[in-house]
C-alpha positions in Angstrom: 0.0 0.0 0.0 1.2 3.4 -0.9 1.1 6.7 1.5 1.6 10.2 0.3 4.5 11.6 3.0 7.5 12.8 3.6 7.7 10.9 6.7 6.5 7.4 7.1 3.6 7.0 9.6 5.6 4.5 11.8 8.3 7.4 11.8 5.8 9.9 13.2 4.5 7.8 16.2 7.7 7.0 17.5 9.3 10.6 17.2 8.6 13.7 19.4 5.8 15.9 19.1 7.7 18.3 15.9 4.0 17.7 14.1 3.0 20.6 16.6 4.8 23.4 16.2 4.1 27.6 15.6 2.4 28.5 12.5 1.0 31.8 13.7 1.8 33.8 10.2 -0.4 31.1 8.3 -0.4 33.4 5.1 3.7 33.4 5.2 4.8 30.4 6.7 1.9 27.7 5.9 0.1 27.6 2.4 -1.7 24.2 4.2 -4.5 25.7 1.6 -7.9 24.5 0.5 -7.4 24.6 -3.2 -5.2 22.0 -3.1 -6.9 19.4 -1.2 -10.8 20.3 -2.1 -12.9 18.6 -5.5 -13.8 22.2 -7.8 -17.4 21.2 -8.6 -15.8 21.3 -11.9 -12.9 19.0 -11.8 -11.7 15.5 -10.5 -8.6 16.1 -11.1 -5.8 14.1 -8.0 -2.7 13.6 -7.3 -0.5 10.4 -8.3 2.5 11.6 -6.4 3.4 8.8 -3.5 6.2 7.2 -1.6 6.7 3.9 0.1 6.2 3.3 3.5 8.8 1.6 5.1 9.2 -0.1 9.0 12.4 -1.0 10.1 11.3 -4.1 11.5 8.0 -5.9 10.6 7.6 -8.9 13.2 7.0 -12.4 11.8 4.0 -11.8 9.7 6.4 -9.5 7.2 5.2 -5.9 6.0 1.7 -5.3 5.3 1.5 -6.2 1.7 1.9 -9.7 2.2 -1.4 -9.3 4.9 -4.4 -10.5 3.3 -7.2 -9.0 4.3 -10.1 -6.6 2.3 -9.6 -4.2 0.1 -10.7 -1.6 2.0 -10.8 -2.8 5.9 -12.7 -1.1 8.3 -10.0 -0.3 11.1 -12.6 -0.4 13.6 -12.4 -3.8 12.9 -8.5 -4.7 11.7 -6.1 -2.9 13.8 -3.9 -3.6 10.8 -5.3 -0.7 8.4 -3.9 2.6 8.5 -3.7 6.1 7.0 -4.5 5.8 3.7 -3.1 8.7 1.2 -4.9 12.1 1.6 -7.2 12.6 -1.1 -9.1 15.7 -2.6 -12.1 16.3 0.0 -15.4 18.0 -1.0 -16.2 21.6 -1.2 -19.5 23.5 -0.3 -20.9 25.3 -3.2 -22.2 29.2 -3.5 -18.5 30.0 -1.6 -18.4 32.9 -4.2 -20.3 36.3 -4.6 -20.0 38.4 -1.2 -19.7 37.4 2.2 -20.5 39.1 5.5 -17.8 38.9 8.4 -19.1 39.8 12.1 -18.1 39.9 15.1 -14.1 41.1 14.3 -12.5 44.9 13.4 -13.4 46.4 16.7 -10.9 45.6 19.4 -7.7 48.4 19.1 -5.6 45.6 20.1 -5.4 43.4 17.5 -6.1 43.9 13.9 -8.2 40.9 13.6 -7.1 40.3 9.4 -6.6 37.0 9.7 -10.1 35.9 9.1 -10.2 37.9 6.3 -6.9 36.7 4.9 -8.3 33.0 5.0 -11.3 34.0 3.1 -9.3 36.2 0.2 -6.8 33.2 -0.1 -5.8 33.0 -3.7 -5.5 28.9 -3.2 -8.1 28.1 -1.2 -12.1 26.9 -2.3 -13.1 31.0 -1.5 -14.4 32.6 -5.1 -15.5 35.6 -3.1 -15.7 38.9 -5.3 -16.8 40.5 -1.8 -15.9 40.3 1.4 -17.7 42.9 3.6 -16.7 44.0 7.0 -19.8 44.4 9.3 -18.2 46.4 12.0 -19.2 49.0 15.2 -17.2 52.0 14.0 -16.3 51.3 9.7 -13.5 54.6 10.2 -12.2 52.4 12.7 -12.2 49.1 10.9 -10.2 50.7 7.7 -7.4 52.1 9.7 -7.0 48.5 11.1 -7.5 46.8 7.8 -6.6 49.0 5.3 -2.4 47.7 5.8 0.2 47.2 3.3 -0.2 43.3 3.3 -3.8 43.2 2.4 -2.8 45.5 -0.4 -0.1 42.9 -1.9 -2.5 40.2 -1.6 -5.6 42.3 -3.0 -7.7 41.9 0.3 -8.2 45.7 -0.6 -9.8 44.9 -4.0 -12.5 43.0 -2.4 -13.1 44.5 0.9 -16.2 46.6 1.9 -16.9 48.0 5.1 -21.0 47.9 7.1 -21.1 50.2 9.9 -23.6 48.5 12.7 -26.8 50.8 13.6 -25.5 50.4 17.0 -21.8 48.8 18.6 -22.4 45.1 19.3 -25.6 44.6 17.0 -26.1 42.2 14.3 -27.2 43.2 10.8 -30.1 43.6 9.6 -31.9 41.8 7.1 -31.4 44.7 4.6 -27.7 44.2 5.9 -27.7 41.2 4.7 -29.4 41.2 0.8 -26.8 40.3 -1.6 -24.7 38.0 1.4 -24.6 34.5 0.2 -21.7 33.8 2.7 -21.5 34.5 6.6 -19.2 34.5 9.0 -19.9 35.4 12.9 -17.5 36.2 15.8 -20.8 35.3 18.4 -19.4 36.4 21.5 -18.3 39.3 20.6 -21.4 40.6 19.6 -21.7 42.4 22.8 -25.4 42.8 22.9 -26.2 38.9 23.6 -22.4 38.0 24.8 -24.2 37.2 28.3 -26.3 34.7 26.1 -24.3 33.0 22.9 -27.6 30.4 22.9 -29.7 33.4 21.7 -27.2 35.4 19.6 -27.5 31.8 17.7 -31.0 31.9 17.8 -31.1 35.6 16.7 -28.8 34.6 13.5 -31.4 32.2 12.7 -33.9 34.2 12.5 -32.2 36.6 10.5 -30.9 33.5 7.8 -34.6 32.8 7.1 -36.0 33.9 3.8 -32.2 35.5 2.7 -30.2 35.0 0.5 -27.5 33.5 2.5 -26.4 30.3 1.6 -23.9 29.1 3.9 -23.2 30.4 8.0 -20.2 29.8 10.1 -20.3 30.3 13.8 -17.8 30.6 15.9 -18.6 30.5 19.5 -15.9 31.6 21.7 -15.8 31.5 25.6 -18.1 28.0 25.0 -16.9 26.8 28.8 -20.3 29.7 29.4 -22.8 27.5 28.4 -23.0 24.7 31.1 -26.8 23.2 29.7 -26.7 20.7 26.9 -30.1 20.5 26.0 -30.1 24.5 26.0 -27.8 24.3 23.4 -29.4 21.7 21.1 -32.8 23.9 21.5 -30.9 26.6 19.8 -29.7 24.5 17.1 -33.1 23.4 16.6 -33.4 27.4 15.2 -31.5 26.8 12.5 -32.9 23.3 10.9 -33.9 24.0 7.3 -32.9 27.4 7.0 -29.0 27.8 5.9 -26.0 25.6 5.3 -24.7 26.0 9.0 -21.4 24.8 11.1 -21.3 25.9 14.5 -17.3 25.5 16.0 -17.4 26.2 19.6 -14.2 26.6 21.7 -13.1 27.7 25.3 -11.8 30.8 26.5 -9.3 32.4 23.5 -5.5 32.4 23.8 -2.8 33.9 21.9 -1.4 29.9 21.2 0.4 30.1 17.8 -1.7 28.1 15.3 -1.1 24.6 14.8 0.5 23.9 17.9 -1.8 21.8 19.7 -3.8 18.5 18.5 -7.5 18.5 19.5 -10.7 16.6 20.0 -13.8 17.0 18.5 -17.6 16.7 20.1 -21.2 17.5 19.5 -22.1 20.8 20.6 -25.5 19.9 22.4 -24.5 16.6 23.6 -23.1 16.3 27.3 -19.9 15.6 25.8 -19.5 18.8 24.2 -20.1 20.9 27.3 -16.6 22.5 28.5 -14.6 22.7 31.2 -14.1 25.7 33.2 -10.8 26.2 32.5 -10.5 25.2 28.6 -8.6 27.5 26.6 -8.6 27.4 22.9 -5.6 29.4 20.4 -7.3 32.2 18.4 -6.0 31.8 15.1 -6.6 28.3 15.2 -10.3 28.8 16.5 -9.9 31.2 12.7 -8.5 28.6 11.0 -11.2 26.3 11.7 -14.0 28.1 11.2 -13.0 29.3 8.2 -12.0 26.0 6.9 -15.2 24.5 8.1 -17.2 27.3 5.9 -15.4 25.7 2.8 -15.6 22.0 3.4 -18.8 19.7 2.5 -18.2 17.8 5.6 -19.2 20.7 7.6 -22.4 21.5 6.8 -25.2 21.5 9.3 -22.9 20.5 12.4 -22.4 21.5 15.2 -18.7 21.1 17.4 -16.5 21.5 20.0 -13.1 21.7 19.4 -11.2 21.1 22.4 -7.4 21.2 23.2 -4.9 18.6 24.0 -2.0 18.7 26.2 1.2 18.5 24.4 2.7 16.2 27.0 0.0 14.0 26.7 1.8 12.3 23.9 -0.5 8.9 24.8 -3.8 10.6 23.6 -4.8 9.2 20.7 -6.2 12.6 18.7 -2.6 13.1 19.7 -1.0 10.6 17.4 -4.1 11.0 14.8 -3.5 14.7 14.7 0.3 14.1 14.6 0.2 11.2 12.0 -2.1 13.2 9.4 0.4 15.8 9.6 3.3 14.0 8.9 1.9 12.0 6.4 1.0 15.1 3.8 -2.8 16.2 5.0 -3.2 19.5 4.4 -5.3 20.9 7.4 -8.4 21.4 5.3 -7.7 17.7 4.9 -6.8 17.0 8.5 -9.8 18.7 9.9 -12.2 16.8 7.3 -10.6 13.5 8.0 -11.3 14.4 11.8 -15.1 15.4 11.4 -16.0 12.3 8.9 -13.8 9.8 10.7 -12.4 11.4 13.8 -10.8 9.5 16.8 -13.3 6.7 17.4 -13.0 5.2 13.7 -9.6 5.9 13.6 -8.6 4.7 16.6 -6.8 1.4 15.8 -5.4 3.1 12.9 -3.0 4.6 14.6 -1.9 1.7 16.7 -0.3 0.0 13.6 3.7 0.8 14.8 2.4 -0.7 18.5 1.0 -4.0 16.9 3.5 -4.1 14.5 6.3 -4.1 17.7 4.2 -7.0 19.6 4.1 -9.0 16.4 
């Protein structure tokens, strides 16, 4: 069997956590874009390139491709399948014409571009010919914006600034006529932050009988909402109204992207209700809700991303994480592979190098 890498799999279990490490200038420093790991509508087009995988040592029962078995086993069932290579993953559709972004562009301590740099990437699934910041002060938001990066990468071309009729509101419907696309910052609209439940609720309402086509949500501060049947009510608002993905994380941290693995859970279930202390990295809380926006995978779920330790090298989203990294997923890829299959399914996948060492 064949496994697009530039590490083997066995390699990245038995080495140090290096799968983790700072990839805060994402724009820079980590083109891990959707373009090149999404279907176009258009196009089936995939990759042939591969490499071997190799084990130094493979026990009595020789490497794998003398193991008989199915063609495609189910590793919930033989501990002996693993990563297969990544493949091209599905896209939403309408990710083109304008789309809203709320929530961001009115804290003077941070700039708050990267969410708008994700959605103007050049490589990603985005065909966006607007991107329109809904903002509490628009003077404000252009000084913050308006900078010489987003000129070079022709953010500037698109953008378009929506001044809110008062700070911390949401838009209103005739805000929101010609938005196919949108993208919330929840708790930061200030005039429901006590309540994220009903901001959700009130985004609902406003989704109905629009013309937007696809909503992410990112709720921050999630460790707030300590009722799970609260929270599946409010997802209940949204049913049949808009392509949704709700990503709810803990309390926001200035953790580079990338440098923690993570778990995922349904928000609504009593799995998905958060600690009091969880933390989650902002600009990967931005990566993954703008990821989420693009992929098919996403659509109508609702989940909690959760951090793991970095010392808890045992955890098995740990090795997951780790392994899909090393072995060439792209982190639209990564994060699709974790929503479709996640850590249950994949489990026993990455316990080949441990079987492999008892055999």
């Amino acid at each position: 069997m064949k496994i697009v890498s530039n590490a083997t799999l066995a390699l990245s279990l038995a080495t140090t956590a290096t799968a983790f490490t700072s990839t805060s200038n994402t724009n820079n420093n980590n083109k891990n874009t959707l373009a090149k790991s999404f279907i176009n509508p258009a196009s089936t087009t995939t990759s042939t390139s591969t490499t071997r995988l190799f084990i130094s040592s493979w026990g009595a029962r020789g490497p794998p491709s003398r193991w008989k078995g199915d063609e495609d086993p189910d590793p919930s069932a033989k501990i002996q399948a693993y990563l297969k290579p990544p493949e091209p993953i599905a896209a939403r559709t309408h990710l083109d014409g304008t789309v809203l972004v709320s929530g961001w562009v009115n804290n003077k301590e941070r700039t708050d571009q990267t969410i708008f740099d994700f959605l103007n990437d050049e490589e990603s699934a985005f065909h966006f010919t607007k991107i329109v910041a809904f903002v509490d002060d628009a003077k404000f938001a252009k000084k913050r914006l308006i900078s010489r990066s987003s000129r070079y990468s022709g953010l500037l071309d698109k953008l378009d600034f929506t001044q809110a009729d008062t700070p911390g509101a949401l838009p209103t419907k005739e805000q929101l006529e010609g938005v196919t696309s949108w993208v919330v910052n929840a708790n930061a609209v200030t005039a429901t932050a006590d309540n994220p439940l009903e901001t959700i609720r009130a985004i609902a309402a406003l989704t109905k009988d629009s013309q937007v086509k696809n909503l992410a949500i990112l709720v921050t501060d999630a460790q707030q909402i300590t009722d799970s049947s609260a929270a599946l009510q409010a997802l209940e608002a949204l049913d049949g109204s808009v392509s949704y993905t709700i990503v709810a994380v803990g309390a926001i941290t200035e953790t580079p992207e990338g440098q923690k693995p993570y778990n995922i859970a349904e928000f609504g279930s009593k799995e998905g209700l958060l600690m009091s202390n969880a933390t989650y990295s902002r600009d990967e809380s931005l990566r993954v809700v703008a990821e989420c926006l693009g992929l098919a995978s996403a659509c109508n779920k609702a989940m909690v991303f959760t951090e793991v330790a970095l010392d808890d090298v045992n955890a098995t989203s740990f090795r997951l994480i780790k392994g899909l990294r090393e072995g060439g997923y792209t982190r639209p890829q990564e994060i699709d592979h974790m929503i479709v299959k996640g850590v249950d399914v994949s489990l026993f996948c990455m316990c080949l190098y441990c079987v492999l060492i008892v055999y």
